[in-house]
C-alpha positions in Angstrom: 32.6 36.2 11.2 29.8 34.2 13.1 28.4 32.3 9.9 30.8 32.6 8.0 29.1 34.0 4.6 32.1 35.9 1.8 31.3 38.2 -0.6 32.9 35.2 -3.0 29.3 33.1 -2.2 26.6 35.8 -2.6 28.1 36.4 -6.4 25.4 36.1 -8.8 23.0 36.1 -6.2 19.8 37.8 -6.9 18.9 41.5 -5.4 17.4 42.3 -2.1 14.3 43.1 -3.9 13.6 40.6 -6.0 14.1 38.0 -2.8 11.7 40.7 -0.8 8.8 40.2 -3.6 9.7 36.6 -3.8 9.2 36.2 0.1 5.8 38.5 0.0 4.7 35.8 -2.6 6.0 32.7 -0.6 4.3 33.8 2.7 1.0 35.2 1.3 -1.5 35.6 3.8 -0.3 33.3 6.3 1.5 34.8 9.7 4.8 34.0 10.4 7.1 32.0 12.8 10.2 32.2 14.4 13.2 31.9 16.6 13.1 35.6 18.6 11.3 36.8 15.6 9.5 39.7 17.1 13.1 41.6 18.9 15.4 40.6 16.2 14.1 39.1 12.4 10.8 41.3 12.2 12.5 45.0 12.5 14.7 44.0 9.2 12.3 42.9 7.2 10.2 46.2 8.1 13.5 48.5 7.5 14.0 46.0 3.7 10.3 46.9 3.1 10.6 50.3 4.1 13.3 50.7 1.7 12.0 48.8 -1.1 8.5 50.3 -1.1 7.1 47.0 -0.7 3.9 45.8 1.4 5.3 44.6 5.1 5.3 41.0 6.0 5.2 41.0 8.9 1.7 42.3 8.8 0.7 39.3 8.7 1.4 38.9 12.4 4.3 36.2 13.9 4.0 33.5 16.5 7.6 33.8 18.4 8.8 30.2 19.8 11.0 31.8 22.5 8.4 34.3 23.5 6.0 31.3 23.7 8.0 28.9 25.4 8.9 31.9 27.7 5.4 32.6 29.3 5.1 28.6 29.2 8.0 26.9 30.7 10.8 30.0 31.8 14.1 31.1 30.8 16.2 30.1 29.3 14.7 30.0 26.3 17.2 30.4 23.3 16.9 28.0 20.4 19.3 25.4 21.6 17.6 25.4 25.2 14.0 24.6 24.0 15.4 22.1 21.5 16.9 20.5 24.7 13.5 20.7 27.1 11.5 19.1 24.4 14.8 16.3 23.0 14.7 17.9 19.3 17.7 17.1 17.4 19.8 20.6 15.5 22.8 18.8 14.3 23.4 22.2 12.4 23.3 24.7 14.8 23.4 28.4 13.3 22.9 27.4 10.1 19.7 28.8 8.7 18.0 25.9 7.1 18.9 23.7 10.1 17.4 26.2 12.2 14.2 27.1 10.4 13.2 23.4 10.8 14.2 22.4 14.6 12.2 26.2 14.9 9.7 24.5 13.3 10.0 21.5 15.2 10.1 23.8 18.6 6.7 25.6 17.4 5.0 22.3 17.5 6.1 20.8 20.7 5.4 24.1 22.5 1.8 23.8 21.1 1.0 20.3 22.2 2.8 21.0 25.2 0.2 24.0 26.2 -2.6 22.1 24.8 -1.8 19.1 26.9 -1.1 21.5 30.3 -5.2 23.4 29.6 -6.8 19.9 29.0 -6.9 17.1 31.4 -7.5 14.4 29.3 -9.7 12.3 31.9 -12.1 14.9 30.6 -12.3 13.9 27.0 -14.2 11.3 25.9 -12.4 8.3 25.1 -13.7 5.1 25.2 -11.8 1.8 25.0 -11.3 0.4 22.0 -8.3 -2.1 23.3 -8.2 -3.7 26.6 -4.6 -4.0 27.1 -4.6 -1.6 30.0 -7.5 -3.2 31.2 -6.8 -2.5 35.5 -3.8 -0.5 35.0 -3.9 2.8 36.8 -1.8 5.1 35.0 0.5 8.4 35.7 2.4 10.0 33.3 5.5 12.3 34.0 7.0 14.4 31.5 6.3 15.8 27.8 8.5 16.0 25.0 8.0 16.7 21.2 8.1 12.9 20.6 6.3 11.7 23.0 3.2 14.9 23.6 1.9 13.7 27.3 -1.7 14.3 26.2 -1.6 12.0 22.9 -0.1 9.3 25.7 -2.9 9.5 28.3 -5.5 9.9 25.3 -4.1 6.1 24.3 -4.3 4.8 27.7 -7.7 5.9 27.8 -8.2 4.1 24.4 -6.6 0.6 25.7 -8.8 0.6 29.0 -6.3 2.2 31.1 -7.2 4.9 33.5 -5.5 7.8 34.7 -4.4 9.6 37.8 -2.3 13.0 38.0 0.1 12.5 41.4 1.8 9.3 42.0 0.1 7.2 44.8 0.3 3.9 46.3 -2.6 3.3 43.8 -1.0 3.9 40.9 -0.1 1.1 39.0 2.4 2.3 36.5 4.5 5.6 36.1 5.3 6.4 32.3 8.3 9.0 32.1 8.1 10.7 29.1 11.5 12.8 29.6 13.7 9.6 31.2 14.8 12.0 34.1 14.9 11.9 37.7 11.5 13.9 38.5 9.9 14.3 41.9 7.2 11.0 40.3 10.0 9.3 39.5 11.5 9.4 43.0 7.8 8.9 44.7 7.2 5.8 42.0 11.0 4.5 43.3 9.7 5.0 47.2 6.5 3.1 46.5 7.6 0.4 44.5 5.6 1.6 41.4 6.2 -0.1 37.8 8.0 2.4 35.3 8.7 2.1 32.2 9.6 4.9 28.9 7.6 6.1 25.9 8.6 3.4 23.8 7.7 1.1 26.4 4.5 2.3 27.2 4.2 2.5 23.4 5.0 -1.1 23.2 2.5 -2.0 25.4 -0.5 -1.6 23.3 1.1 -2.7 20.3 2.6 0.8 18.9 6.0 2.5 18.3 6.9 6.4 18.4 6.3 6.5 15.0 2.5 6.2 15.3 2.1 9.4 17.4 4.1 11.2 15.0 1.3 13.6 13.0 1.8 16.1 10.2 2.7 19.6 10.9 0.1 21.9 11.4 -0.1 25.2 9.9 0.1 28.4 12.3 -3.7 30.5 11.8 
């Protein structure tokens, strides 16, 4: 009714256990991930191994992208929502392939997104190797899966730019990550503070949003 999957499509399919052993073998050792994986996909696959006599999956332990982006950001946090907070594309919503990969997707922005809130990167050690920014005194609002605040500030630190948490009548340019109306937006606005996108800020020191884009990285 919800999908919708007939009993025409799954003729010739193969059995619930040779999928089951196939999946064991496809997963190995490796933990998995998922949409609500812990309250909802784990307990069947336990029940199919249960009945199959088979080794559990899920034994391998799960990372659960709405249980993470729960403690990180709040509710709501169903699949569609966190796709929306971090500007991920599911064209196919509900299908599962579509939603495996904007999970995916989701897992990795959730990641950079905590590892950029637990790391202030005027801490790291980046030194100029461009001087495009050279006097620019930088704020960044926002963080999105395209455009992961930290990687940002890490590159203005890289093109002599330096960087500053709050917006002040010192800053020298606002980059908005999200393009929404934030509280820096509105102070840059009241100050008269330069502000330009991610692409634009991108621009800037000779780069597009496909630079920052990285390869996945696998779950440990």
């Amino acid at each position: 009714a919800v999908h919708p999957i007939s009993d025409q499509m799954l003729v010739g399919a193969p059995t619930e256990a040779e999928v089951y052993a196939a999946f064991l073998d496809f997963v190995g050792e490796l933990p998995l991930v998922g949409q609500n994986i812990v309250s909802f996909d784990n307990p069947f696959m336990d029940r199919a191994a249960e009945r199959l006599g088979m080794p559990r999956v899920t034994q391998n332990g799960s990372h659960d992208t709405m249980v993470l982006y729960r403690r990180l950001v709040g509710r709501p946090s169903n699949l569609n929502a966190i796709c929306a907070y971090y500007g991920i594309q599911n064209e196919e919503a509900h299908r599962a392939w579509a939603d495996a990969r904007a999970t995916s997707d989701c897992y990795q922005a959730i990641i950079r997104d905590a590892a950029s809130r637990s790391v202030d990167a005027r801490d790291l050690s980046a030194e100029p190797i461009a001087h495009e920014l050279d006097g620019q005194l930088l704020c960044f609002t926002g963080n999105t899966f395209e455009f992961p605040k930290r990687d940002c500030e890490i590159l203005a630190l890289e093109h002599g730019g330096k960087l500053h948490n709050g917006v002040t009548k010192r800053v020298t340019l606002l980059v908005d990550l999200e393009g929404r109306e934030s509280a820096k937006v509105r102070k840059a606005r009241q100050y008269g503070t330069a502000i330009v996108s991610g692409a634009a800020f991108l621009k800037m020191i000779g780069l597009a949003p496909e630079d920052l884009r990285r390869p996945p990285v696998l779950p440990r």
